[in-house]
DRENDO-1510 file (C-alpha; in Angstrom, 1 decimal, always signed):
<recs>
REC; n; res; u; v; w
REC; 1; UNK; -1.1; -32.9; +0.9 .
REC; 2; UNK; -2.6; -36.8; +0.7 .
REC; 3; UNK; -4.4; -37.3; -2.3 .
REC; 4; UNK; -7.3; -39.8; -2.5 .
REC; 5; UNK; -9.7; -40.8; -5.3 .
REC; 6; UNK; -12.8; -38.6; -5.5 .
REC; 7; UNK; -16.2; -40.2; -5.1 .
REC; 8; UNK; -19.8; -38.8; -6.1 .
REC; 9; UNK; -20.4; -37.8; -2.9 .
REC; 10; UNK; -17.7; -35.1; -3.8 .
REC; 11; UNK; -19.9; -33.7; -6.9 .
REC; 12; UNK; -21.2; -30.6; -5.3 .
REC; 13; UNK; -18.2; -29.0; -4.6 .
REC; 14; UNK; -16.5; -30.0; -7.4 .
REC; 15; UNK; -18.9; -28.4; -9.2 .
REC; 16; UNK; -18.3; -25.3; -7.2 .
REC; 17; UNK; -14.9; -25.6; -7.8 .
REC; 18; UNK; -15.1; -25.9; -11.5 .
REC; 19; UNK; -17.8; -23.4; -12.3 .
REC; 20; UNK; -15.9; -20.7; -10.0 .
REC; 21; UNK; -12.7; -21.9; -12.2 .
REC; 22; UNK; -14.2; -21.9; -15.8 .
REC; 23; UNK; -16.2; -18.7; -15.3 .
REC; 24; UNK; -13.4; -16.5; -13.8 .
REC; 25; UNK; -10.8; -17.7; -16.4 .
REC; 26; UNK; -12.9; -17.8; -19.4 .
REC; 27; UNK; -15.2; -15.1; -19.4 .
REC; 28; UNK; -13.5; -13.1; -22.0 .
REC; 29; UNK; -14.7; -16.1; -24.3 .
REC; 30; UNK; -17.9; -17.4; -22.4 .
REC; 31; UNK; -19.5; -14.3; -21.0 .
REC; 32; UNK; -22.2; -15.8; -18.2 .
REC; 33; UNK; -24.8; -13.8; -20.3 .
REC; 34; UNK; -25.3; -15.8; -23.3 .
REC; 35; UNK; -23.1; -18.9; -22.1 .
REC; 36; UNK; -24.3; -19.6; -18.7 .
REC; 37; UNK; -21.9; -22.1; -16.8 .
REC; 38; UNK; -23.7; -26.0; -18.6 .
REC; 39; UNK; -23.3; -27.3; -14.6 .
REC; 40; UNK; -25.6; -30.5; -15.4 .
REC; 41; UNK; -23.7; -31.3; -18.3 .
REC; 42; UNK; -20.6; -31.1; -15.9 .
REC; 43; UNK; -21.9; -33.3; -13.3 .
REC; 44; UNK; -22.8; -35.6; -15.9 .
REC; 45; UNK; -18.9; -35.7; -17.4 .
REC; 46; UNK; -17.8; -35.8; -14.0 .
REC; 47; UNK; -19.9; -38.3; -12.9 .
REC; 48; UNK; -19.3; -40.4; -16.1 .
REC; 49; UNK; -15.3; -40.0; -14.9 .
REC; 50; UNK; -15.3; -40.9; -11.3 .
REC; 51; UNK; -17.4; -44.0; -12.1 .
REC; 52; UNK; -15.0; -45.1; -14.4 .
REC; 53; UNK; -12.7; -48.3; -13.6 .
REC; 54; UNK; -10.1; -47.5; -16.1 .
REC; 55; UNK; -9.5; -43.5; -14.9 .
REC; 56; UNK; -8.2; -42.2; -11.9 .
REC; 57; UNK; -10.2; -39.1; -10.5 .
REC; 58; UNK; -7.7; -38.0; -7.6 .
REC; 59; UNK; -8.5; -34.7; -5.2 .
REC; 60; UNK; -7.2; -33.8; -2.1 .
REC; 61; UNK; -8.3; -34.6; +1.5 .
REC; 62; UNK; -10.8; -32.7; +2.9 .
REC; 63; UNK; -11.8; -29.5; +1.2 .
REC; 64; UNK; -11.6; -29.6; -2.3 .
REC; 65; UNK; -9.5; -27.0; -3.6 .
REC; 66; UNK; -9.2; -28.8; -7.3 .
REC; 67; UNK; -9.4; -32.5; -8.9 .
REC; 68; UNK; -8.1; -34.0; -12.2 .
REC; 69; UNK; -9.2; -37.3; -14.5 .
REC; 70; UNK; -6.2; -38.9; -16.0 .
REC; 71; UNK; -6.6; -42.0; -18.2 .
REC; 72; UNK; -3.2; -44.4; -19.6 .
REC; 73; UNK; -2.4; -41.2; -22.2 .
REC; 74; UNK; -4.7; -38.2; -21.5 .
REC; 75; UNK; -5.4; -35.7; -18.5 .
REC; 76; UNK; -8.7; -34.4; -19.1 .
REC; 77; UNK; -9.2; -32.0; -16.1 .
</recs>
Protein backbone atom coordinates (compact mmCIF):
# COMPACT_ATOMS: atom_id res chain seq x y z
CA UNK A 1 0.00 0.00 0.00
CA UNK A 2 1.83 3.60 -0.92
CA UNK A 3 0.56 6.23 1.17
CA UNK A 4 0.46 9.86 -0.10
CA UNK A 5 -0.72 13.07 1.42
CA UNK A 6 -4.40 13.77 0.79
CA UNK A 7 -5.40 16.96 -1.14
CA UNK A 8 -8.94 18.77 -1.39
CA UNK A 9 -9.61 17.32 -4.36
CA UNK A 10 -9.97 14.04 -2.19
CA UNK A 11 -12.95 15.72 0.03
CA UNK A 12 -15.77 13.95 -1.55
CA UNK A 13 -14.95 10.70 -0.85
CA UNK A 14 -13.55 11.23 2.28
CA UNK A 15 -16.60 12.41 3.20
CA UNK A 16 -18.20 9.29 2.00
CA UNK A 17 -15.79 7.45 3.81
CA UNK A 18 -16.33 9.13 7.03
CA UNK A 19 -20.06 9.52 7.08
CA UNK A 20 -20.50 5.67 6.10
CA UNK A 21 -17.82 5.14 9.11
CA UNK A 22 -19.35 7.48 11.88
CA UNK A 23 -22.93 6.45 11.07
CA UNK A 24 -22.54 2.62 11.07
CA UNK A 25 -20.38 2.64 14.21
CA UNK A 26 -22.12 5.20 16.16
CA UNK A 27 -25.67 4.89 15.67
CA UNK A 28 -26.44 3.47 18.93
CA UNK A 29 -25.34 7.05 20.26
CA UNK A 30 -26.16 9.30 17.17
CA UNK A 31 -29.35 7.87 15.65
CA UNK A 32 -29.56 9.55 11.83
CA UNK A 33 -33.02 10.75 13.14
CA UNK A 34 -32.36 13.46 15.44
CA UNK A 35 -28.42 13.62 14.72
CA UNK A 36 -28.12 13.61 11.06
CA UNK A 37 -24.46 13.00 9.86
CA UNK A 38 -23.03 17.39 10.35
CA UNK A 39 -21.11 16.53 6.68
CA UNK A 40 -20.43 20.48 6.12
CA UNK A 41 -19.04 20.77 9.33
CA UNK A 42 -16.75 17.76 8.35
CA UNK A 43 -15.55 19.11 5.18
CA UNK A 44 -14.86 22.22 6.93
CA UNK A 45 -12.51 20.26 9.79
CA UNK A 46 -11.18 18.33 7.08
CA UNK A 47 -10.49 20.98 4.89
CA UNK A 48 -9.01 23.13 7.78
CA UNK A 49 -6.56 19.75 8.23
CA UNK A 50 -5.36 19.05 4.84
CA UNK A 51 -4.51 22.79 4.32
CA UNK A 52 -2.53 22.78 7.25
CA UNK A 53 1.48 22.99 6.93
CA UNK A 54 2.15 21.71 10.35
CA UNK A 55 -0.14 18.26 9.98
CA UNK A 56 0.19 15.42 7.86
CA UNK A 57 -3.16 14.16 6.22
CA UNK A 58 -1.93 10.73 4.63
CA UNK A 59 -4.50 8.25 2.63
CA UNK A 60 -3.86 5.69 0.40
CA UNK A 61 -3.31 5.62 -3.48
CA UNK A 62 -6.15 5.48 -5.41
CA UNK A 63 -9.43 4.70 -3.88
CA UNK A 64 -9.80 5.91 -0.51
CA UNK A 65 -10.56 3.30 1.77
CA UNK A 66 -9.66 5.55 5.06
CA UNK A 67 -7.30 8.78 5.90
CA UNK A 68 -5.89 10.08 9.24
CA UNK A 69 -4.53 13.78 10.55
CA UNK A 70 -1.61 13.48 12.80
CA UNK A 71 0.11 16.54 14.27
CA UNK A 72 3.81 16.42 16.52
CA UNK A 73 1.58 14.69 19.64
CA UNK A 74 -2.02 14.00 18.47
CA UNK A 75 -3.88 11.77 15.86
CA UNK A 76 -7.03 13.29 15.36
CA UNK A 77 -8.69 10.97 12.71
Amino acid sequence: MFLRAMERSDLDELLVVHEEGAVLGLAAVFPQSEYPFPRETIRERWAVEIEDPAGSTPSTAGSLPGAASARRTRLSR
